[in-house]
C-alpha positions as CSV (number, residue, x, y, z in Angstrom):
1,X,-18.2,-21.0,-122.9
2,X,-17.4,-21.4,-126.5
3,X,-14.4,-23.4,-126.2
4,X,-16.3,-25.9,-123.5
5,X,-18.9,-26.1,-126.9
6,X,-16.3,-26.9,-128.8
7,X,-14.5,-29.4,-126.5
8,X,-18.1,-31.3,-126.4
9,X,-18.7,-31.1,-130.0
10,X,-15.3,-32.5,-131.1
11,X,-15.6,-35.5,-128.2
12,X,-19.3,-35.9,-129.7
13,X,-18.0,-36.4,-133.1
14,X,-15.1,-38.7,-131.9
15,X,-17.5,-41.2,-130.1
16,X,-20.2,-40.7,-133.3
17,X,-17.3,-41.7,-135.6
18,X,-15.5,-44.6,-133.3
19,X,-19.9,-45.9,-132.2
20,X,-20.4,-45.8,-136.2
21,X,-17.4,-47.9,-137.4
22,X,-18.1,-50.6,-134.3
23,X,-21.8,-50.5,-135.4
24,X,-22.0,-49.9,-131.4
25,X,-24.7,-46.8,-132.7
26,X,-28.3,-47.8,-131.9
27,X,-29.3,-44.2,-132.3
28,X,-29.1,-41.2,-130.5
29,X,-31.1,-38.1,-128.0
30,X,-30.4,-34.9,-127.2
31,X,-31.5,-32.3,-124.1
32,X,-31.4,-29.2,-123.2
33,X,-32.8,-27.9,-119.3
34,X,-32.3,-25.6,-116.5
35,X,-31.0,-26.8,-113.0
36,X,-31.1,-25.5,-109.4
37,X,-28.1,-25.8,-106.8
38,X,-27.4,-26.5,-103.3
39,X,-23.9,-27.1,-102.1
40,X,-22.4,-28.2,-98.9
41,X,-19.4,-26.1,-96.9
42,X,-16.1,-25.3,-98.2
43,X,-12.8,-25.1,-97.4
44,X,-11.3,-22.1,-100.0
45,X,-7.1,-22.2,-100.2
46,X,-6.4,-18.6,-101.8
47,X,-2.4,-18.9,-102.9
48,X,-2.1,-15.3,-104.0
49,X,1.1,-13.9,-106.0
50,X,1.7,-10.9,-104.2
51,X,2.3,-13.5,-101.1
52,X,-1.1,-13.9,-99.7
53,X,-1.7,-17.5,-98.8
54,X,-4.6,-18.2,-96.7
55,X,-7.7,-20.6,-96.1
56,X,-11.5,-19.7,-95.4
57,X,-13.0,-22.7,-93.0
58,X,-16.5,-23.8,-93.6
59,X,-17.4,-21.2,-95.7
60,X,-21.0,-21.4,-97.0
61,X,-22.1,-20.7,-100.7
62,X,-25.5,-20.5,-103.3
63,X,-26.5,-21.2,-106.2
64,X,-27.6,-18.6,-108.6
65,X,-30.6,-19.6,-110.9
66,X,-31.6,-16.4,-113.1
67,X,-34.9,-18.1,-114.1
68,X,-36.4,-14.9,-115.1
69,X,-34.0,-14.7,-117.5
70,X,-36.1,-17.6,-118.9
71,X,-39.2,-14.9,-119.8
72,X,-37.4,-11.8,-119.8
73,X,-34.9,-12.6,-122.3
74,X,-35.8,-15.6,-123.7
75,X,-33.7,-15.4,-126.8
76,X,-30.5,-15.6,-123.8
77,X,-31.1,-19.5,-123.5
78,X,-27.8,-19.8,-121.7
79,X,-28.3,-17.2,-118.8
80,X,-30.1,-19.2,-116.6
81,X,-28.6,-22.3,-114.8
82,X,-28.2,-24.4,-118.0
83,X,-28.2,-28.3,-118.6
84,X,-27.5,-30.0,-122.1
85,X,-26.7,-33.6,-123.1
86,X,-25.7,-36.1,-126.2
87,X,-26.7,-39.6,-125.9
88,X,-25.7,-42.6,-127.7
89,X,-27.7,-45.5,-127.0
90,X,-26.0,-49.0,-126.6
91,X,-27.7,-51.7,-127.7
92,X,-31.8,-51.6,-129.9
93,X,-33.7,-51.7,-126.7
94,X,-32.1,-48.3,-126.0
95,X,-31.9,-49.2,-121.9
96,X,-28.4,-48.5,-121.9
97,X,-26.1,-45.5,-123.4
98,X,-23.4,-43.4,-122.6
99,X,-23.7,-39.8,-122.5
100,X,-21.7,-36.4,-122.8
101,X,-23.1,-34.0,-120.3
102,X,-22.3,-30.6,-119.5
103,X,-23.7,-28.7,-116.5
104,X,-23.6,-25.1,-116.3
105,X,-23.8,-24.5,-112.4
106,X,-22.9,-20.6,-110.7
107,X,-21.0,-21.4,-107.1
108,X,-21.3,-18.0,-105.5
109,X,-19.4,-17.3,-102.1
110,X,-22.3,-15.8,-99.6
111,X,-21.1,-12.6,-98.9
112,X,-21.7,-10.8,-95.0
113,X,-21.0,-14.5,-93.4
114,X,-18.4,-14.9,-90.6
115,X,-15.5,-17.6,-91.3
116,X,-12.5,-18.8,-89.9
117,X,-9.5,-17.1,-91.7
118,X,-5.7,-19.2,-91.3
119,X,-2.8,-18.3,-93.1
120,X,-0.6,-15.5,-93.9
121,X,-1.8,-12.2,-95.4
122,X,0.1,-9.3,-95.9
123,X,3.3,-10.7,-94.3
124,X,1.5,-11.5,-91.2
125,X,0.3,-14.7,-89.8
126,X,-3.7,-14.7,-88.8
127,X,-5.7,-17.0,-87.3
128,X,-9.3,-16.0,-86.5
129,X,-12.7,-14.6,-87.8
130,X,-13.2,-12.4,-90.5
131,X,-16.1,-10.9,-92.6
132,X,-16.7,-12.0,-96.3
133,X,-16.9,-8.4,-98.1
134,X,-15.3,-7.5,-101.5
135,X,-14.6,-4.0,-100.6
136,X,-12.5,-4.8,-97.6
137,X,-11.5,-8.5,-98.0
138,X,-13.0,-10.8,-100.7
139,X,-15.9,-12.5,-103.0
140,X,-15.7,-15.3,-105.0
141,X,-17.8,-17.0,-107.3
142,X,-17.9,-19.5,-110.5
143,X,-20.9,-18.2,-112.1
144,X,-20.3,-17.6,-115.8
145,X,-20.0,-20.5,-114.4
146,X,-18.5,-23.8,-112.6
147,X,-19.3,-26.0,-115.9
148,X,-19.1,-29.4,-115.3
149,X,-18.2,-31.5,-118.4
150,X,-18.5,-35.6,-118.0
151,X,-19.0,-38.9,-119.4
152,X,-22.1,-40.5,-118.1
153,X,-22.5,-44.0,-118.3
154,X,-26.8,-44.5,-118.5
155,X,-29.4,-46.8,-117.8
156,X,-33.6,-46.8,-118.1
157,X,-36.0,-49.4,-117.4
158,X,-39.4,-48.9,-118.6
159,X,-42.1,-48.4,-116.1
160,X,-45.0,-48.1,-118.4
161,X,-45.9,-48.6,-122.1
162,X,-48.4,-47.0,-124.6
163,X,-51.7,-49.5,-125.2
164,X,-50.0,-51.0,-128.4
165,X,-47.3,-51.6,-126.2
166,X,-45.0,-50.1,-129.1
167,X,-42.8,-47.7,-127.0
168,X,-42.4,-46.2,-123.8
169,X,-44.3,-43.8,-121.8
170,X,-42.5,-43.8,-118.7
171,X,-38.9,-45.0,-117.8
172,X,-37.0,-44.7,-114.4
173,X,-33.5,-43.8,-115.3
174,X,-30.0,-43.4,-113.5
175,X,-26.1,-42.3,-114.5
176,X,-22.9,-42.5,-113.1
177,X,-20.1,-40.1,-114.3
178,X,-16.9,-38.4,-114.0
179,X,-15.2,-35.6,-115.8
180,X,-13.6,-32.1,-115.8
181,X,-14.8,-28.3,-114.6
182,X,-14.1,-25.5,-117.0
183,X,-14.7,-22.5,-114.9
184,X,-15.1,-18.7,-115.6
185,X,-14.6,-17.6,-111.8
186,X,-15.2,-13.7,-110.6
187,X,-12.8,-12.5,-107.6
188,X,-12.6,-9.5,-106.3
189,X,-9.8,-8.7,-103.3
190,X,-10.2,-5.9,-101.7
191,X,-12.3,-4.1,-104.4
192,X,-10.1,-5.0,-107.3
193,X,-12.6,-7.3,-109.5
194,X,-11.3,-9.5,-112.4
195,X,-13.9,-12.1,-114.3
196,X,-11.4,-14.7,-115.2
197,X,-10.5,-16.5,-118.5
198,X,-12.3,-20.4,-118.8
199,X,-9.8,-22.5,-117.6
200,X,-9.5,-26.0,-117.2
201,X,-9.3,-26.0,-113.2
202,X,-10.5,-29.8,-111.4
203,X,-12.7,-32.5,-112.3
204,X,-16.0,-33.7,-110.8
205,X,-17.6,-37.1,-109.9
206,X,-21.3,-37.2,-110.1
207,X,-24.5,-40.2,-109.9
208,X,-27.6,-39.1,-110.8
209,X,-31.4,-40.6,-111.4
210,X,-34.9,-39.7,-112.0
211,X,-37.7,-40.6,-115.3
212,X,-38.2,-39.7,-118.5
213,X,-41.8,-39.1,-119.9
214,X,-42.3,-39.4,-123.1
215,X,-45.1,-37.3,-124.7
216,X,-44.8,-38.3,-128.0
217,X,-42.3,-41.8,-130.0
218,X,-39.8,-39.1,-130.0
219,X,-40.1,-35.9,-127.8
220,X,-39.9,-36.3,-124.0
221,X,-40.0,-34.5,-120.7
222,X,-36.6,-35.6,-118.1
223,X,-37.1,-34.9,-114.2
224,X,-33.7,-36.1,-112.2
225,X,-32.2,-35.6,-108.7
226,X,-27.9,-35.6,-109.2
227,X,-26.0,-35.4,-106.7
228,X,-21.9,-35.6,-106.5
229,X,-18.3,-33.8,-105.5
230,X,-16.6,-31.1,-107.2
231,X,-12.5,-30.3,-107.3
232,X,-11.1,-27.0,-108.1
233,X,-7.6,-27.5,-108.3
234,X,-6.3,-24.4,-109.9
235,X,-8.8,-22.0,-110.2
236,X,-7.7,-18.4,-111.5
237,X,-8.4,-16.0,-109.6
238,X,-6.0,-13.3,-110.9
239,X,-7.4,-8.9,-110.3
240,X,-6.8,-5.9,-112.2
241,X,-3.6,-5.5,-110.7
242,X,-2.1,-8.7,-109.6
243,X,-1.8,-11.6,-111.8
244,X,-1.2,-15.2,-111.3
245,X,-3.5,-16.0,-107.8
246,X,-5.2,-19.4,-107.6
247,X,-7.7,-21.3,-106.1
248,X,-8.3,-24.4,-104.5
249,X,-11.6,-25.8,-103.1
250,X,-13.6,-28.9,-103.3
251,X,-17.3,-29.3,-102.0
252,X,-20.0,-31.8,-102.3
253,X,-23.7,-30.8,-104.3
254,X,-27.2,-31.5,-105.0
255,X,-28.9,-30.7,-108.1
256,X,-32.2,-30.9,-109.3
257,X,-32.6,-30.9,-113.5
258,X,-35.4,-30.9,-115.6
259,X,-35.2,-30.9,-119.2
260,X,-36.7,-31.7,-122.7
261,X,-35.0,-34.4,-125.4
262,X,-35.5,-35.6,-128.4
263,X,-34.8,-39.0,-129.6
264,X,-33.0,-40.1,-133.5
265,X,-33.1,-43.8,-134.2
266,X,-31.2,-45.1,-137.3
């Protein structure tokens, strides 16, 4: 998680130096939220290096939220499903930005469901249903966590002003976006567990809208409905005892965010 920080902190910089010397910079917001998950079937490709290579159809997965992690250790800030943004505004009317945006999703695997397992395991071909269970076959799950970092290109339009009609009060607001996924993904095979290293594994595609509420000329509330596809490409999934396993799935998702910001103006 602390190199993902970093990656966003050294882009941030980047496009505050490159918006500064353009005088593209019209000032500036930042957010921080909490997200819940729901995500459509997968098809999982497991290329294992002991020789395993097999695929689980359809498979089904959750989200895992950890709200009360919100009230019962609220120092943790980053337990729960997290959200956080830096916005650069475009032009003075501040209707148009772009955006770095980092989404801290947990994919979990549902274990106890029945799929369709194709492939080879163990030297032998297969070809037919089989139990999710880590002890006896497998779990997987992105949860510390699937961590979507993008580029968002924004846009508001003001829906209602204050009575001095000096700033907003409401605004409806939509993104567009694209970027990479810096996992941390748990497998276990067979009862051999292994959280994995963060590891640049896929990118992700994402559009997203909702409005902002401001409750004061700077603070304000964010409420949006995002929505989008996901790529793992080379997800590790290395064990204890057997090194060098990937993982590739892709699945669509919908995600519901709310979050407080903060606006700077220059």
């Amino acid at each position: 998680m602390k190199k993902s920080i970093l990656v966003l902190l050294f882009s941030f910089n980047c496009l505050f130096i490159f918006a500064q010397k353009g005088k593209l910079l019209k000032g500036m917001y930042m957010q921080w939220g909490y997200n819940k998950e729901w995500y459509t079937n997968s098809t999982i490709r497991f290329k294992l290096s002991n020789g395993d290579n097999f695929t689980l159809h359809n498979a089904k997965a959750h989200d895992k939220p950890d709200f009360d992690a919100i009230y019962k250790n609220p120092i943790e800030i980053s337990i729960p499903q997290y959200n956080y943004r830096l916005g650069f505004y475009l032009n003075e009317s501040h209707t148009k930005a772009i955006e770095l945006n980092f989404d801290h999703i947990k994919y979990v695997v549902t274990d106890g469901q029945t799929v369709r397992v194709t492939g080879r395991i163990n030297g032998q071909k297969v070809d037919g249903d089989s139990t999710l269970d880590p002890d006896r076959f497998l779990h997987l799950e992105h949860t510390d966590g699937g961590n979507l970092l993008h580029i968002n290109y924004v846009q508001q339009k003001t829906l209602m002003m204050n009575k001095a009609k000096t700033r907003p009060l409401i605004n409806l607001i939509w993104k567009a976006g694209a970027g990479i996924n810096i996992p941390r993904t748990d497998f276990t095979y067979r009862g051999d567990r292994y959280n994995n290293d963060f590891h640049v594994a896929g990118y992700n595609l994402g559009v997203e809208a909702g409005a902002r509420l401001y409750i004061s000329k700077r603070f304000f509330i964010e409420g949006t409905g995002k929505t989008g596809y996901v790529r793992y490409i080379n997800a590790l999934a290395n064990t204890n005892t057997d090194k060098g396993n990937r993982v590739r799935h892709g699945f669509g998702y919908f995600e519901f965010i709310g979050l407080f910001g903060y606006d700077f103006k220059f």
